[in-house]
C-alpha positions in Angstrom: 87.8 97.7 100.2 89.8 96.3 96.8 88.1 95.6 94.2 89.8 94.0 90.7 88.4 95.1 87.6 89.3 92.6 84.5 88.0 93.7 81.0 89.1 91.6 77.7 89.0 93.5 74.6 86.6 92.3 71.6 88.7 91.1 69.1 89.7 93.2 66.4 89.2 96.5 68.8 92.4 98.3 69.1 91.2 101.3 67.1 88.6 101.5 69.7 90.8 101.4 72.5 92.7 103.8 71.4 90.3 106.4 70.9 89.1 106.1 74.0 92.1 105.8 75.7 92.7 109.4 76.8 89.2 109.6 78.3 89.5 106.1 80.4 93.0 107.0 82.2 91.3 110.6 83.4 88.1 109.2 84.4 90.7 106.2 86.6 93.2 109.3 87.4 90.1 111.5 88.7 88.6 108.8 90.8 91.7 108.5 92.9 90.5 104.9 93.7 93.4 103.3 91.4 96.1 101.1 93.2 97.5 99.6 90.2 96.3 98.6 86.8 97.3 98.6 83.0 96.8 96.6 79.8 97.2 92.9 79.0 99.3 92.0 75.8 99.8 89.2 73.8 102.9 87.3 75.1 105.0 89.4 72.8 104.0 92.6 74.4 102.9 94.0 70.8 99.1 93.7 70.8 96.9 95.4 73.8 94.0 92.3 74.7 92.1 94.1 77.8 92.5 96.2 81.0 93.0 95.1 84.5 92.5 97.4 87.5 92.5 97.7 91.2 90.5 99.7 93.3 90.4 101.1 97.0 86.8 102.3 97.1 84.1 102.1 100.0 81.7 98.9 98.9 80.9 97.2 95.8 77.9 99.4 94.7 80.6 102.4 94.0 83.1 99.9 92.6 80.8 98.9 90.3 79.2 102.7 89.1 83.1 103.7 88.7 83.6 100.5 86.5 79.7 101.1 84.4 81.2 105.0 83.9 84.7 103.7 82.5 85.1 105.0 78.6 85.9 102.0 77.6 82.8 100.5 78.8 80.3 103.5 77.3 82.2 102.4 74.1 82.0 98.6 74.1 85.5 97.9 74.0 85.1 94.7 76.2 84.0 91.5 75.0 84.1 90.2 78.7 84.3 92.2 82.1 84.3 90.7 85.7 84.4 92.3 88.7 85.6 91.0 92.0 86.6 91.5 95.3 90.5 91.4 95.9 92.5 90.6 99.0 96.1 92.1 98.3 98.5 89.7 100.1 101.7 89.8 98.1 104.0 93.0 97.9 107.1 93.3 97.0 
């Protein structure tokens, strides 16, 4: 089942991000749930604003302890997170 994972950064958080960054694309590489995913910017592409993420996993209860064990989470880099069931329709 897909799941999409938004998270929007607190403002003012990039040196958090970054220092966490490392640890949040191994804990997503390890889990081997990741379709696709990657920051949002600012319309310039020059400031990182939040994560979004999508998942393959079993049922919501695992996409949400894979989404509670995220770095970025443990280190309160999001102001906002939301988690949802997906339905991928487009592809190129």
């Amino acid at each position: 089942m897909l799941f999409c994972i938004v998270g929007i950064d607190k403002p003012d958080s990039l040196d958090l991000r970054m220092a966490n960054r490392d640890n949040h694309l191994k804990h997503w590489s390890d889990t081997g749930a990741v379709k696709l995913g990657g920051p949002f910017t600012s319309d310039d592409g020059e400031r990182l604003e939040g994560s979004m993420l999508v998942i393959d996993v079993a049922d919501r209860a695992t996409a949400q302890k894979l989404a509670d064990e995220d770095p970025y989470v443990k280190a309160g880099l999001f102001g906002t997170r939301e988690l949802r069931a997906w339905k991928w329709l487009l592809k190129e």
